[in-house]
C-alpha positions as CSV (number, residue, x, y, z in Angstrom):
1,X,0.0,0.0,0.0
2,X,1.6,3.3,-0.8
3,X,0.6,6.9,0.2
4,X,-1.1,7.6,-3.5
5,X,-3.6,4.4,-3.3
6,X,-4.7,6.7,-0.1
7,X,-4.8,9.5,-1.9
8,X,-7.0,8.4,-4.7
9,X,-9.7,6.3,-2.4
10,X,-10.1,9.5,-0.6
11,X,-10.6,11.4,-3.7
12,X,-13.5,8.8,-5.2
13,X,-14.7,8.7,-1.3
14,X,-15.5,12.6,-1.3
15,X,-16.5,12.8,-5.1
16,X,-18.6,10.2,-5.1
17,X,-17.7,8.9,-8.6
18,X,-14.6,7.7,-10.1
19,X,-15.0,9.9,-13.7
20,X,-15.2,12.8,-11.6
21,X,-12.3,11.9,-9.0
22,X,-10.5,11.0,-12.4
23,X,-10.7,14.2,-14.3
24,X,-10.9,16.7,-11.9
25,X,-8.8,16.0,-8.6
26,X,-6.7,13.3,-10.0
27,X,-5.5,14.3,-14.0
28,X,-5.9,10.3,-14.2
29,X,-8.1,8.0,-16.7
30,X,-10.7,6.5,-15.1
31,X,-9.1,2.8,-15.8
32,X,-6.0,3.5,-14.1
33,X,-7.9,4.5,-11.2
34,X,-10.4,1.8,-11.3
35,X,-7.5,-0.4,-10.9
36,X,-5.7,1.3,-8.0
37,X,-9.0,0.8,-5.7
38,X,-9.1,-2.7,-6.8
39,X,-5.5,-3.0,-5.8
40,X,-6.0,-1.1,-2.3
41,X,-9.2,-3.5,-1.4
42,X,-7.0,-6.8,-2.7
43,X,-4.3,-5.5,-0.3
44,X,-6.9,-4.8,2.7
45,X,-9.0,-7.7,2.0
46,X,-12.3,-5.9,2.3
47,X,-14.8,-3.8,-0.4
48,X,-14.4,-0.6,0.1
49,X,-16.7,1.0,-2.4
50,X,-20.4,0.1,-3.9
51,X,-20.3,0.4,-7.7
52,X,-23.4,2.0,-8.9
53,X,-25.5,3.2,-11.8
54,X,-24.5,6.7,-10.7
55,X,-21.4,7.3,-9.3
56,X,-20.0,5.2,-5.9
57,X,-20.6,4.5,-2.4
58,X,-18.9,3.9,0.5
59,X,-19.4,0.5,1.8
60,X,-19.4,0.3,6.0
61,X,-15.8,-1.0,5.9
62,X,-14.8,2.2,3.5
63,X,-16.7,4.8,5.7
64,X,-14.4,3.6,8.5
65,X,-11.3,3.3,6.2
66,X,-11.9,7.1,4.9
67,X,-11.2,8.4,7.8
68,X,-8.0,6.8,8.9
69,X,-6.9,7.3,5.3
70,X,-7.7,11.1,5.6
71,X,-5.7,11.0,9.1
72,X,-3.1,9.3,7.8
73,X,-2.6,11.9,5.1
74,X,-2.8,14.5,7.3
75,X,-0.2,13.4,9.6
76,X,2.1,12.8,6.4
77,X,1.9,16.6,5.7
78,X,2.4,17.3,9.0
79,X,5.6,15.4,9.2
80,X,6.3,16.6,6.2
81,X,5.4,20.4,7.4
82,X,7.8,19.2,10.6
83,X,10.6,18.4,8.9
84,X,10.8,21.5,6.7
85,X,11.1,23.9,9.9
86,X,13.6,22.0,11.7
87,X,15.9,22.4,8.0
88,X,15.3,26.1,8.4
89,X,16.3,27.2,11.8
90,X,17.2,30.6,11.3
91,X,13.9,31.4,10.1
92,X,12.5,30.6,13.4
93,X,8.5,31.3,13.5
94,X,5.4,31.2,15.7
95,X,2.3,30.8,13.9
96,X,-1.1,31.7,16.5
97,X,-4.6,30.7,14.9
98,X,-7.6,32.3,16.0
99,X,-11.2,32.5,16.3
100,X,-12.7,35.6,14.3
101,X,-12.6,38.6,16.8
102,X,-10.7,36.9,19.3
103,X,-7.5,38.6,18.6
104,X,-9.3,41.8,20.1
105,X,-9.1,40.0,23.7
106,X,-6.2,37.2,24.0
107,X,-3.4,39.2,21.0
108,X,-1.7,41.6,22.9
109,X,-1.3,39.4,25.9
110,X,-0.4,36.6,24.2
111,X,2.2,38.6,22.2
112,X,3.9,40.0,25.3
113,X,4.3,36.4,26.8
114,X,5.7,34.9,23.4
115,X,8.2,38.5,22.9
116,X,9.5,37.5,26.5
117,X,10.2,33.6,25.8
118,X,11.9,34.5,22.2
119,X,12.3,38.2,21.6
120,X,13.9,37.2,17.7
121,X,11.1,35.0,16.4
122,X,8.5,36.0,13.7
123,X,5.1,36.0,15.2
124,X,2.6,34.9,12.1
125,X,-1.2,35.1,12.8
126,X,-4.2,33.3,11.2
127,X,-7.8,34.2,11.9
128,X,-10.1,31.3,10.8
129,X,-13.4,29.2,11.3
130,X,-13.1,26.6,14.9
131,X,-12.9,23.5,12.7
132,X,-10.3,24.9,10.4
133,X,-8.3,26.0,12.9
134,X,-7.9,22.4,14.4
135,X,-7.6,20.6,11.1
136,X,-4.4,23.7,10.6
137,X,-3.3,22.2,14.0
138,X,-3.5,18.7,12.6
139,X,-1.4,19.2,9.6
140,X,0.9,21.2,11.7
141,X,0.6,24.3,9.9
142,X,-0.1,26.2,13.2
143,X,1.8,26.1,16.3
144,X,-1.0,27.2,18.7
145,X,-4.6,28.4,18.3
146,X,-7.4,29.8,20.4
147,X,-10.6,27.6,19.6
148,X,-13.3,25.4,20.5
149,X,-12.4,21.4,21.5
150,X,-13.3,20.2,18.3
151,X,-13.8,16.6,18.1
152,X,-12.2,14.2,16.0
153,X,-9.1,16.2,16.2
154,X,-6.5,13.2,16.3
155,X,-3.2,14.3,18.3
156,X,-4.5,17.8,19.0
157,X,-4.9,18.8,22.4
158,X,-6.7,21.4,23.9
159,X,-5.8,23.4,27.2
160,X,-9.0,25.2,28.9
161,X,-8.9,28.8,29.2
162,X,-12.3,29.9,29.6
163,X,-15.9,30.0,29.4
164,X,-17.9,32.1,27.5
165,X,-21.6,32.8,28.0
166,X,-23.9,33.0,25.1
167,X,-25.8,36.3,24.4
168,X,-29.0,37.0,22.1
169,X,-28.3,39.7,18.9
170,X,-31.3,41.3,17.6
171,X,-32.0,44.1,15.5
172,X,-31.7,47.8,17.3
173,X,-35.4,48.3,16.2
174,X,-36.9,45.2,18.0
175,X,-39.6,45.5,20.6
176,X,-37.5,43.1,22.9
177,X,-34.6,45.7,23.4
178,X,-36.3,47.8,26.1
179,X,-36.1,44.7,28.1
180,X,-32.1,44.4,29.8
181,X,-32.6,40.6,29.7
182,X,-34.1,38.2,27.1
183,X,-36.4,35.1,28.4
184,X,-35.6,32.2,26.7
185,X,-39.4,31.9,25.6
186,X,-38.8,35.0,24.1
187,X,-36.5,32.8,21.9
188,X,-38.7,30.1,20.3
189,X,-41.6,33.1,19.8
190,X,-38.8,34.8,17.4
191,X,-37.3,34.0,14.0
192,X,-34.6,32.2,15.0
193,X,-31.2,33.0,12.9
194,X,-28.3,30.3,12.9
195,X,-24.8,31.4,13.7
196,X,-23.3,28.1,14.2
197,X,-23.7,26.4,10.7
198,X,-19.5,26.2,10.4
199,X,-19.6,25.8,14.1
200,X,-20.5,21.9,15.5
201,X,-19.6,22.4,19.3
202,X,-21.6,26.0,18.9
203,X,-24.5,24.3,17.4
204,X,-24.1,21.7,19.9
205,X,-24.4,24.4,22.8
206,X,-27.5,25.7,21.7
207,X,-29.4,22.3,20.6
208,X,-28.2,21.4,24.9
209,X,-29.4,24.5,26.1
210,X,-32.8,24.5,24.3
211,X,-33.7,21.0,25.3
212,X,-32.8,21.8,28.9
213,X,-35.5,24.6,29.0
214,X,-37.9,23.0,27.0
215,X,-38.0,25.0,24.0
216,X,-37.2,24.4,20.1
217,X,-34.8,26.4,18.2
218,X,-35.7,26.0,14.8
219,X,-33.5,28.2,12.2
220,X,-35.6,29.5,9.4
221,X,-32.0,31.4,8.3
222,X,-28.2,30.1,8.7
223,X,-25.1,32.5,8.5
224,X,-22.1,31.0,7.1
225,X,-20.9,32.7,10.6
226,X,-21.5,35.8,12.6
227,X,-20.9,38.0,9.9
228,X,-23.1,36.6,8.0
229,X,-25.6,35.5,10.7
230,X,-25.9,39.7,12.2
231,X,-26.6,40.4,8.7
232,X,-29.4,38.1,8.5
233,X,-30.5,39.5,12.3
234,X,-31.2,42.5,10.3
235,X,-32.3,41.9,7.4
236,X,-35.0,39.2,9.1
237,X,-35.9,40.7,11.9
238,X,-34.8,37.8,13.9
239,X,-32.8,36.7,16.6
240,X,-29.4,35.3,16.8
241,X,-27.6,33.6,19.7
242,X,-23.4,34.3,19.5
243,X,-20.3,34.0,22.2
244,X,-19.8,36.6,24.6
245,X,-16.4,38.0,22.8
246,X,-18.0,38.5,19.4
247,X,-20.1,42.0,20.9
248,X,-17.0,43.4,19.5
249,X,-18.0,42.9,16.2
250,X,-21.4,43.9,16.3
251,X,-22.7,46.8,14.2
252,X,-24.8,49.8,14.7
253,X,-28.0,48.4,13.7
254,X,-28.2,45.3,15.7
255,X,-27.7,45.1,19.9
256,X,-26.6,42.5,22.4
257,X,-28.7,41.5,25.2
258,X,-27.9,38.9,27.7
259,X,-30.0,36.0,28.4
260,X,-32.6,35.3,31.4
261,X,-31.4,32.6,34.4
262,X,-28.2,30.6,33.8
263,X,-27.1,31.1,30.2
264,X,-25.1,28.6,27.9
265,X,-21.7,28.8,28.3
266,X,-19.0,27.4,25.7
267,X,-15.6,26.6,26.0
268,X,-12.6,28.6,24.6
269,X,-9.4,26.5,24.5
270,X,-5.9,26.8,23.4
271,X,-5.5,24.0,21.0
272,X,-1.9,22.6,20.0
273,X,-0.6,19.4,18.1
274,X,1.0,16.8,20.5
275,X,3.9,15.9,18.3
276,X,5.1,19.6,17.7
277,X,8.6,19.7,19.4
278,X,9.1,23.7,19.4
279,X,10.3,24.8,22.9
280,X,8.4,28.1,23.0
281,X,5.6,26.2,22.4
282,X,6.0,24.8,25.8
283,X,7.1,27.2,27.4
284,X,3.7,29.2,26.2
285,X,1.8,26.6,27.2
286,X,3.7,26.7,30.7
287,X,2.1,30.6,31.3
288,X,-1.2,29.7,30.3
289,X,-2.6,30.4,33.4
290,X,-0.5,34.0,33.6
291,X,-2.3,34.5,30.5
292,X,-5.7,34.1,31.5
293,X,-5.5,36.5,34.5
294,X,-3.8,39.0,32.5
295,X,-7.1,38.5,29.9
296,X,-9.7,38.8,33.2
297,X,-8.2,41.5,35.1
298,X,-7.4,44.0,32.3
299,X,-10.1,43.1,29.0
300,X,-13.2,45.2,29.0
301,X,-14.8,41.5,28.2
302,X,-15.4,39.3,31.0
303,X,-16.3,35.8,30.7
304,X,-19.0,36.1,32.7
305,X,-23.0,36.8,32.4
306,X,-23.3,40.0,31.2
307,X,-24.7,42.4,34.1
């Protein structure tokens, strides 16, 4: 079995047809690559893939088999990604993911920290989606990032920093503002706008927190993320639920209100891969907690219910 059979079974796995894996991801005939999945289920011993009128389909042994393939792969480039830094030492760098809007809160601290531990290095930043930080983290294309605990992130751990309350976002002309506090019946009376779409352990926080009080959350409208999701706030009318830190990004036609009772909190981490090596790394990781009081005790957010 070598690394291209991988490649190619993952290719037909997402494409869902061999022609199409073929010609478009692959620059391969269609014969040639029929007979490189033959090859990789003679070598397993098991069908991987259905052959049907239309396309492909994964077969229970291929669905598990896709994704150790795509792990596999990922930890390739990562080795890969690895073994390129170490040959370039005197380009020493730090690369920091992060949420959308959470540089605002955890940059500047984190920046003085990594400055003390390694005044020389070059500090590179990334600002993407939860998920796609951790699969960054996974090929080792970031050193550290500040994001959700994603699951199914294979040899990424995640160090808890804090938790962050939810808060409703409506638009600055709707009846509910004049109240300080939304009720959570208030919520399932509204048009209910989706922030989390991109987001599974958001999503997840919400589905929890509506089943615990009884309601049902049912977005008519799904934002690709909050940007997107405060747009349709206005646009609809409706009502969005979003992280405590993103009130930073909120625009002049839509306000923040915090939620009635306990509200649902989620969990910001500081995510790293296991088999990254780097000695700042470490010794970051080792002033975590200097970091989180330094976050508390002089941001204007606090991870707290809003009063």
């Amino acid at each position: 079995m070598e690394l291209r059979h991988l490649r190619y079974f993952v290719a037909v796995a997402e494409e869902g047809s061999l022609l199409t894996a073929a010609e478009r991801r692959l620059h391969t005939s269609q014969p040639s690559l029929s007979r490189q999945i033959r090859d990789l289920e003679t070598e397993i011993g098991v069908k991987l893939l259905e052959r049907q009128p239309r396309g492909v389909a994964l077969t229970a042994a291929g669905k598990v088999f896709l994704d150790h393939a795509r792990l596999a792969l990922l930890q390739v480039e990562a080795a890969a990604e690895g073994a390129r830094r170490a040959e370039r030492p005197e380009k020493q760098s730090f690369t920091i993911g992060f949420l959308a809007g959470q540089e605002v809160v955890w940059l500047p601290h984190a920046l003085r920290i990594i400055r003390e531990e390694a005044p020389e290095v070059e500090i590179i930043l990334s600002s993407q989606s939860s998920p796609d930080l951790a699969l960054a983290l996974m090929r080792g294309k970031l050193d550290v990032a500040f994001l959700r605990p994603e699951t199914q992130s294979v040899g990424v751990s995640f160090k808890f920093l804090a938790k962050e309350p939810l808060i409703a976002v409506l638009p600055a002309d709707h009846r509910l503002t004049s109240r300080k506090k939304i009720r959570p019946q208030d919520l399932a009376r509204e048009t209910y706008v989706s922030s989390a779409r991109i987001s599974p352990v958001l999503q997840s926080v919400i589905q929890d927190y509506a089943a615990e009080i009884g309601i049902t959350l049912k977005a008519e409208y799904e934002g690709d993320g909050l940007p997107s999701a405060m747009s349709l706030v206005v646009s609809t009318g409706g009502i969005t639920l979003i992280p405590l830190y993103a009130q930073n990004m909120l625009t002049p036609n839509v306000v923040a209100r915090a939620l009635e009772g306990v509200p649902p909190t989620i969990d910001l981490t500081l995510g790293y891969n296991d088999s990254n090596s780097s000695p700042l790394l470490r010794r970051f990781l080792a002033r975590s907690d200097e970091l989180v009081a330094n976050v508390q005790n002089q941001s204007i957010i606090r991870y707290a219910e809003i009063p």
